[in-house]
C-alpha positions as CSV (number, residue, x, y, z in Angstrom):
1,X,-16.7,-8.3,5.8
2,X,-15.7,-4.7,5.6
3,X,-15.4,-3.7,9.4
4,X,-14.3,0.0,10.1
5,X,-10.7,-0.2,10.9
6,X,-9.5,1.8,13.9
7,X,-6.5,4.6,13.7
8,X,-4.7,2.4,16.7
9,X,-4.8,-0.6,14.6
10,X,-1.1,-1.4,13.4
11,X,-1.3,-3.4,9.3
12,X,1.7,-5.0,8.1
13,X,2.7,-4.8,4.2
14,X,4.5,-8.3,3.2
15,X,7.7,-7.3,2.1
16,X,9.2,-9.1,-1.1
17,X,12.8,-9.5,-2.0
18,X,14.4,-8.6,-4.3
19,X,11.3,-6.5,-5.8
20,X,10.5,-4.4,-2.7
21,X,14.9,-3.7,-0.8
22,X,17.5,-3.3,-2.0
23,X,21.3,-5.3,-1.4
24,X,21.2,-3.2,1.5
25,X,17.8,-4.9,3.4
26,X,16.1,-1.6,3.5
27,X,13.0,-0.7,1.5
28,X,12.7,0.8,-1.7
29,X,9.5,3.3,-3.0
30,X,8.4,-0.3,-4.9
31,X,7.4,-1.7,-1.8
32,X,4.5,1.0,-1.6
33,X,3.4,0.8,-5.6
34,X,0.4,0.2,-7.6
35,X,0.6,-2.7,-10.3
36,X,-1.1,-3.2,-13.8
37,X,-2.0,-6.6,-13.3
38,X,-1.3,-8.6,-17.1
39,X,-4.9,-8.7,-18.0
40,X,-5.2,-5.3,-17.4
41,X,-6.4,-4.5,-14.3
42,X,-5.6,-2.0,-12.2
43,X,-5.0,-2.3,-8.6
44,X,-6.0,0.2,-6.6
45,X,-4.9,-0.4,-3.2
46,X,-2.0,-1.7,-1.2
47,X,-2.7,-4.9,0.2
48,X,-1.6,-5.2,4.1
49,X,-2.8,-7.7,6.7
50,X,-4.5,-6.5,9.8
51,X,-2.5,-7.5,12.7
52,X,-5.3,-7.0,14.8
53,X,-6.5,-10.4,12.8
54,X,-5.2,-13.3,14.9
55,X,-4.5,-14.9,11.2
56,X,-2.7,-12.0,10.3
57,X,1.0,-13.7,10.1
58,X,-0.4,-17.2,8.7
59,X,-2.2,-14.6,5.9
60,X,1.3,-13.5,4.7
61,X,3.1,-16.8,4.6
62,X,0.5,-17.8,2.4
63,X,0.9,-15.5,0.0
64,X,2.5,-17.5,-3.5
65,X,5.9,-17.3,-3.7
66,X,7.4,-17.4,-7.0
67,X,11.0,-17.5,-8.3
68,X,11.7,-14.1,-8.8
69,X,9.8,-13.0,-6.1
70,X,10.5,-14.6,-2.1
71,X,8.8,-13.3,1.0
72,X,11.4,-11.5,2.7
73,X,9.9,-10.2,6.0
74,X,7.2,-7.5,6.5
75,X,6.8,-3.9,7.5
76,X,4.4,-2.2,9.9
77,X,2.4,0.7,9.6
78,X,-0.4,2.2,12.2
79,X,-3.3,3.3,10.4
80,X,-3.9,6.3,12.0
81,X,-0.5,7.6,10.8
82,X,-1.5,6.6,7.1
83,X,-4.5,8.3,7.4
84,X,-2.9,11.7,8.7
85,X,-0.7,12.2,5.7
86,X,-0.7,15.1,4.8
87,X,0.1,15.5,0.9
88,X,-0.9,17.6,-1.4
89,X,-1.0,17.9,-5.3
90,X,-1.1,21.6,-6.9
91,X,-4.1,22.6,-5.0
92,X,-6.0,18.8,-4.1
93,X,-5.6,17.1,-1.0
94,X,-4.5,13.2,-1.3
95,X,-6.4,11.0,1.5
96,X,-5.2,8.3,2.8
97,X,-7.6,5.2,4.2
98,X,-7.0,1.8,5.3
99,X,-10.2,0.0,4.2
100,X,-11.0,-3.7,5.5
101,X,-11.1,-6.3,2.2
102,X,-11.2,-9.7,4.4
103,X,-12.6,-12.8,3.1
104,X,-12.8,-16.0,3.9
105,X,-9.4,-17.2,2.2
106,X,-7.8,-13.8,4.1
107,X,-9.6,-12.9,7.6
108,X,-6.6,-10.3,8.1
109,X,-7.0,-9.0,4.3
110,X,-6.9,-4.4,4.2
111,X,-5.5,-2.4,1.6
112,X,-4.4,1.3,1.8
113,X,-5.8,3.6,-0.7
114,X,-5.6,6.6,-2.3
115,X,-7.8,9.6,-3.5
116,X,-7.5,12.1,-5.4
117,X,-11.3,14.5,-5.4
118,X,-13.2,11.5,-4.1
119,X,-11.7,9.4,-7.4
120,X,-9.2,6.5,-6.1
121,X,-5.9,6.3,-7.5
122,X,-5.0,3.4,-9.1
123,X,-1.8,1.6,-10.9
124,X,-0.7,3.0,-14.2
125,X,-2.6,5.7,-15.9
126,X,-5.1,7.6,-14.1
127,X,-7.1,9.6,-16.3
128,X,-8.3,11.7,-13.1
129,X,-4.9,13.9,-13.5
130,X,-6.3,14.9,-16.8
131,X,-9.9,15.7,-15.6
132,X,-8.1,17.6,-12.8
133,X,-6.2,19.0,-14.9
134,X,-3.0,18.3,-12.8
135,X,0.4,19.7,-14.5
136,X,2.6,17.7,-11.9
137,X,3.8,14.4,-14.1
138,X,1.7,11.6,-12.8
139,X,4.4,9.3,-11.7
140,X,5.8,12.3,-9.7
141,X,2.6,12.3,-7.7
142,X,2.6,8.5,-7.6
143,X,6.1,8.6,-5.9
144,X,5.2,11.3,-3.6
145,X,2.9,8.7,-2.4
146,X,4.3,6.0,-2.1
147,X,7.3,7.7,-0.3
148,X,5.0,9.1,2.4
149,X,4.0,5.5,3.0
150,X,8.1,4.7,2.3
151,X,8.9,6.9,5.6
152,X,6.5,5.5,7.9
153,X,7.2,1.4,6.7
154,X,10.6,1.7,7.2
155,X,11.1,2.4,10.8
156,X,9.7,-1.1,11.5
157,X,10.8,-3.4,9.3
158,X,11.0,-7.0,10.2
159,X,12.7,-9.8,8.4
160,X,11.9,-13.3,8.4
């Protein structure tokens, strides 16, 4: 569909246990990470649901379950936060954007993505930091990022 999605609009990232909090119930940096998918792919954005989507909370339920992995509640963000972030690395700006990825299977479907010179971050190695020439260790960066996302999620976290 890919709708522009507004900076009032509040997305909720599905929060799993015991992957994404710790013994505690509150969120861990994990929450907000990029995966290497086992065929090799790289993801390069977070998924959240819209809430704005009146499917939005059926969307998350739906998501599988496995055994090592149970849906333990969810955590708001408003976009317009996300994209104000303000984070830099050596002398390149990181943007922030909450892009709509609905489909028919997902209505609510967004994800949260990252950018580094116009070239999106993804999950494990991003060859960008060596084009860039970045000296700050990747994984650094990568935490940085998902920590600015960390402080926002975790003021509204809501358990099933």
């Amino acid at each position: 569909m890919n709708t522009q999605i507004s900076d009032n609009e509040n997305v909720a990232r599905a929060i799993f246990s015991p992957q994404m909090i710790n013994s505690n119930g509150e969120l861990l940096l994990a929450a907000f990470a990029l995966r290497v998918f086992k065929d090799g792919g790289k993801e390069d954005y977070i998924s959240v649901s819209r809430m704005s989507i009146t499917t939005w909370m059926s969307d998350i339920k739906n998501i599988p379950q496995y055994t090592n992995r149970r849906l333990y509640g969810y955590s708001v963000l408003n976009v317009g936060e996300i994209r104000s972030i303000n984070l830099m690395v050596e002398e390149h700006p990181i943007i922030y954007d909450v892009i709509d990825y609905s489909n028919a299977k997902c209505p609510s479907h967004a994800g949260i993505t990252t950018k580094i010179d116009d070239n999106t971050i993804t999950g494990g190695h991003n060859a960008l930091f060596d084009t860039l020439q970045i000296n700050e260790p990747e994984d650094f960066v990568l935490m940085a990022i998902q920590s600015e996302l960390l402080s926002i999620a975790k003021v509204n976290l809501i358990r099933f």
